[in-house]
Each structure stands twice: as structure tokens, then as C-alpha cells.
N, C-alpha and C positions, 0 to 999 in steps of 0.2 A: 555791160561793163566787163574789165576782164580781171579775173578776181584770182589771187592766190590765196589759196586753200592750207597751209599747214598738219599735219596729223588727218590727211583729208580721206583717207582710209579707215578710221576708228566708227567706235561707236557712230558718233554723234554726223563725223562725214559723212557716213556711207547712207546717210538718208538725206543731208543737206547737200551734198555735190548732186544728184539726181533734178535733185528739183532745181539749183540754181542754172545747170544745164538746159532744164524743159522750160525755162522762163527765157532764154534765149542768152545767159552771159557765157561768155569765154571763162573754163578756168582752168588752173594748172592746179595740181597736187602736188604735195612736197611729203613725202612721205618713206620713214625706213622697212616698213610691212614688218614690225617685228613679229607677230603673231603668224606670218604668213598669210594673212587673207585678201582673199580673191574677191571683195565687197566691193567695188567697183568696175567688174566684168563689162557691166549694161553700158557703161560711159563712154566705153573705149568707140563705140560706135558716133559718137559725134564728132563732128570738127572739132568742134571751138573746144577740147577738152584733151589736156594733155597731164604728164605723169611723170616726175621725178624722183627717182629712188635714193634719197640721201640721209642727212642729219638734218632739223630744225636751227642745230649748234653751227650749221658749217656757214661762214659767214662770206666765200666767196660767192658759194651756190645762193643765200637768199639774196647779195645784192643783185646777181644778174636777174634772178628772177623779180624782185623788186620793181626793177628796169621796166618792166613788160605788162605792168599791173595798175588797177586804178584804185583797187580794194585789197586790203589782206586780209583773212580770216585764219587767226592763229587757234588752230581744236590743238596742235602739237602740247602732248601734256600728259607727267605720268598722275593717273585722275584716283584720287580717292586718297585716305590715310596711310590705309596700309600698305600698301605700295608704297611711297613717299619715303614711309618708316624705314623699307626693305632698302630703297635706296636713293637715300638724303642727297647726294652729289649730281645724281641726274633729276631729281627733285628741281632745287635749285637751277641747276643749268638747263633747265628745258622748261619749268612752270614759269620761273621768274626771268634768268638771267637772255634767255632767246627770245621772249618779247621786250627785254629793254632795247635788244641787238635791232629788233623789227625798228622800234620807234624813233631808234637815233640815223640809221639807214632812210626811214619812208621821207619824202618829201613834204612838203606842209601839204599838198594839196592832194594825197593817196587817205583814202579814208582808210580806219580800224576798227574791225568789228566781231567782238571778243568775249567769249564765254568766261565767265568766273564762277565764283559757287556761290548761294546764299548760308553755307558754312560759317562763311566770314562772320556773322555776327555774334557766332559764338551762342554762349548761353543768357534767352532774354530773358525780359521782364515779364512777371507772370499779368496773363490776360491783358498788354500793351503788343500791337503788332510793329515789328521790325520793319520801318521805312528804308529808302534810298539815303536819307539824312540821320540814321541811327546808329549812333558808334558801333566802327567794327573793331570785334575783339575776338580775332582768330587765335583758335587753342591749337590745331597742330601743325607739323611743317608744310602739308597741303594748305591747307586755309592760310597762312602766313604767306607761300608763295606765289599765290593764287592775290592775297591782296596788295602785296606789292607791285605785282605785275601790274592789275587795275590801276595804280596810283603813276603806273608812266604811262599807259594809255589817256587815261585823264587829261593829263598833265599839256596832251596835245589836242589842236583843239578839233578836228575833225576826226572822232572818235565817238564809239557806242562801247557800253560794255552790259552784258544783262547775269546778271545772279542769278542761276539758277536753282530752281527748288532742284530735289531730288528727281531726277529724272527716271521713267520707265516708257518698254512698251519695247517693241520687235525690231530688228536693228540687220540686217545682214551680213554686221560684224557684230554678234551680238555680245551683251554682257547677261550674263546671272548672276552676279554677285552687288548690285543695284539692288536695293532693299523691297519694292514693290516686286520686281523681276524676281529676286531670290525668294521672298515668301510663296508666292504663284507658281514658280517651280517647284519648292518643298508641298504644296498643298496638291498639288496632280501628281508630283512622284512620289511623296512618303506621306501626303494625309497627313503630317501634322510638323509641329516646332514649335522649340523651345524659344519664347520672345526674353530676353533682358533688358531694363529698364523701358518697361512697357510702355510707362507714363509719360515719356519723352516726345513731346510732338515734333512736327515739323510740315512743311509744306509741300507738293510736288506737281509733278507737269510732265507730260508725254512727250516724246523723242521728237512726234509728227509737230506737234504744236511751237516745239523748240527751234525747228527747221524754218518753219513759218516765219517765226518772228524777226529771222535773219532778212527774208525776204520781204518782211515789213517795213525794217531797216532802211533796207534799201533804196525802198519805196518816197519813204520819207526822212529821209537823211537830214535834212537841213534844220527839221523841229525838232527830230530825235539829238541831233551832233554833242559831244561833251558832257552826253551827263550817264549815269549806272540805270540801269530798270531791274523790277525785281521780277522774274517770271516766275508763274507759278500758277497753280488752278486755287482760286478764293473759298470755291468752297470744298477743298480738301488740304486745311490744316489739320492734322490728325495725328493722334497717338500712334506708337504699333498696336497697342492692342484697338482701336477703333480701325485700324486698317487693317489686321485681323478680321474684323467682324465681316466688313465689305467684301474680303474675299471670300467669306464664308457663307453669301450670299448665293455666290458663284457655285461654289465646291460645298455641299452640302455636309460630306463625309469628314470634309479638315478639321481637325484638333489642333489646339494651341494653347500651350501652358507658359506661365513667367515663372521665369527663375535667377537669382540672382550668380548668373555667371560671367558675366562678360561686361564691357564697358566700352560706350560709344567714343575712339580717342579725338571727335571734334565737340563732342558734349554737345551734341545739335538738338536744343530743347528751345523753340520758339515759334511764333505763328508770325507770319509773312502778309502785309499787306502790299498787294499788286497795282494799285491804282492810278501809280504813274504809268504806266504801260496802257492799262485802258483808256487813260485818256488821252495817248496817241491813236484811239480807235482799232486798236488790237482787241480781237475775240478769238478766244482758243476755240477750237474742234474738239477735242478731247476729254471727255470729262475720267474717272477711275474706274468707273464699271466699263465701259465701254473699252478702255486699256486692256483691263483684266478677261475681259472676252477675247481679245486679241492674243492674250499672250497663252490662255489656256489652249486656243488653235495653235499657236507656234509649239507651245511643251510638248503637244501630240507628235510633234515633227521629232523637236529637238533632245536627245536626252544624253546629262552629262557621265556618262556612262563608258567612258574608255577603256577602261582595265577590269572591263566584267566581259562575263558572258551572254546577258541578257538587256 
């Protein structure tokens, strides 16, 4: 297929454009590299793989490229709260308002296939797992833009959208500031951290496993089309302090204290049931230790370390 990629330089690209190249589709990037990164070097070597330096917002640039495409995959999105918070207008006009732009542009017959958050559901029910059919009640301007966005992909009928649990694991644009990523870094560079609202669960799933399900997608488009999936690893819904302990599996020497200083602003306190997804015969690779191994090798590499000497 030949597939447009959005924000296809980010995290979550720069492991999913590789593989959808090594499976044999055509894709383009649409991408402004605010960060700078060069996470896509490996690609430039295929054909079918090209690279557009723009806006998501610029709307002559996605119809041409629209034109040329059989799949969109919108990653374009500023991801997380705080971000969001810092800046509400490109929030909006990049999380929400640039896939309404995707889905009034695509033709009926260009499929969509589109990361959300499982944020969206807010804070659930105690010991009740959060279905694809269970009220969403997004708490901040991410999760609001995030579910709005979902609700016009929906809305058209060749379309996928998957929820994602909290993602980690090595990225070659990477992130640290990802909760499993950011504790695994504090526990190899400073051996310990301060967790707040310990007791707060939630769900999560590796970067690899995330790439995958794209290409599951794909696979099976026609049983999947029209409806949200939840991703996410079943048997790690977990507290921070229970995802505390698993790293401390790892890192022998990590300490980790609660204290009440901070405050999650999506209040993501629920456990996630994935089962509509396994029953499109999806199986993750992935499981948390296995992550956590992973990223303890990356930390040896990477350290967030700029403005020092060491």
C-alpha cells in the first residue's frame, strides 16, 4: 500500500515507518522535525519511501499528498498533558483540528489508522476493567483532543483507532519523559525517585508491540474497519509503586519513596481490558521485564546529561 505517515519522525514513527517499509508499502512522511531528529536516516535508502518537511495544519500540502495515498496514519500530535497545557492552540490545531482536516479531505475508500490514548477514560471504576464501550471522560486538553479527534475518524467508516496504554521501550527519537522510560532512567542514573500518587494504576505496552498492531491493521482491515481497540499488555495493569517493584527486579540498588507532591493532570487511575484486540488474533512480543532490559541497555548509551560535565 502506499501509506502517509504524519508526525512520521516522532517517537512512535521512527520505529513504525521502518517496519512498514520492510513489509514492502510505499510511504511518505509529512513531517516539521521540530526536535531536529535524524530518526529516520535507515529509510532514505528505499524507494518506496519519501519525506516531506511541512505542517500537519498546511492543508494544500496534505491534499496533494492525500492524492497519492491509500492509507493515512496520523502520529502528528503534540502527545502528553503537559505539553498540551504549555501550548493549548497547537493542541487543538494539531491533536484535534488536523485530523478533522485528514477525514473531510480522505476519500470514502483511503483507509485511517490512528493512535489515541487510553487517558480518554479518565478515572474508573474500582476493580471494573475499562472496555472499548466504556464512557469516555477525558480530564485534560490532551485527552479531550485526542477524543474528539477519535470521534471523526469513527464517524467514517473505513477506519481503525487503537488506545493506547502508556507506552515505553527504545525509540531512535527517543522519549524519557514516558513513565516506565522515565522511572528506568532515574533507577540507572540516580538509583532512586520520588513516586506521587503511588496507588494510581494503569495499563501499558511497548513501542515494538505498538508498531506491530499497525501492521496487524493492515493485515486485516476489513474485520478490524470502524471500531477503537484497546492496546495494551493484560497482565501489566499496575500501580507506580507495583511498577516500582518490577524495576527493582532489574536494578537491585533503586530506591523509591511516595510523597505527596505532584498530581497526575489526566487522573489516569484504571485497569484496561484488551480483549477486543486479542480477538483479532493479535499477541504482543513484549512483555515489562523484557522492556525494562531493553531500556537499561539504551540508558548505558543515552544520558540526559547536557549542561554538565559528566
Amino acid at each position: 500500500m502506499r501509506i502517509l505517515v504524519t508526525g512520521g519522525a516522532g517517537y512512535l514513527g521512527s520505529v513504525l515507518v521502518p517496519k512498514l517499509l520492510a513489509a514492502g508499502h510505499g510511504v511518505t512522511v509529512l513531517d516539521n522535525f521540530m526536535f531536529g531528529q535524524s530518526s529516520l536516516a535507515e529509510c532514505c535508502g528505499y524507494d518506496g519511501f519519501d519525506v516531506v518537511r511541512a505542517d500537519c495544519r498546511d492543508e494544500l500540502t496534505v491534499r496533494r499528498l492525500l492524492a497519492a495515498a491509500d492509507a493515512v496514519i496520523p502520529l502528528a500530535a503534540l502527545v502528553g498533558a503537559p505539553l498540551c497545557k504549555l501550548d493549548p492552540i497547537g493542541a487543538r490545531t494539531i491533536n484535534q483540528e488536523a485530523v478533522e482536516m485528514i477525514c473531510r479531505l480522505a476519500s470514502r475508500e483511503q483507509w485511517i489508522l490512528m493512535p489515541v490514548t487510553n487517558s480518554g477514560y479518565g478515572i474508573g471504576e474500582k476493580g471494573k476493567h475499562c472496555t472499548e464501550d466504556s464512557p469516555l471522560k477525558p480530564i485534560s486538553l490532551y485527552g479531550i483532543t485526542k477524543v474528539e479527534a477519535e470521534r471523526a475518524v469513527l464517524q467514517r467508516e473505513n477506519s481503525v483507532t487503537f488506545r493506547l496504554a502508556t507506552v515505553f521501550g527504545m525509540s531512535s527519537r527517543m522519549r524519557i519523559d514516558l513513565l516506565v522510560n522515565d522511572f528506568v532512567h532515574r533507577a540507572v542514573t540516580d538509583r532512586a525517585v520520588v513516586v506521587f500518587e503511588g496507588h494510581f494504576k494503569r495499563n501499558y505496552i511497548h513501542i515494538q508491540d505498538v508498531a506491530r498492531v499497525f501492521l496487524h491493521a493492515l493485515e486485516h482491515f476489513g474485520a478490524m474497519k470502524s471500531r477503537p481497540y484497546n492496546v495494551g499488555l493484560d497482565d501489566a495493569n499496575l500501580t507506580k509503586i507495583e511498577l516500582c517493584q518490577v524495576i527493582q527486579r532489574h536494578v537491585p540498588e533503586f530506591i523509591y519513596v511516595e510523597a505527596p507532591i505532584g498530581e497526575d493532570p489526566d487522573k489516569r487511575d484504571y485497569i484496561v481490558s484488551n480483549a477486543r484486540l486479542a480477538g483479532t488474533g493479535f499477541r504482543t512480543e513484549w512483555d515489562l521485564d523484557r522492556g525494562i532490559r531493553e531500556l537499561i541497555k539504551g540508558y548505558r548509551m543515552l544520558r540526559n546529561s547536557r549542561y554538565s560535565n559528566v
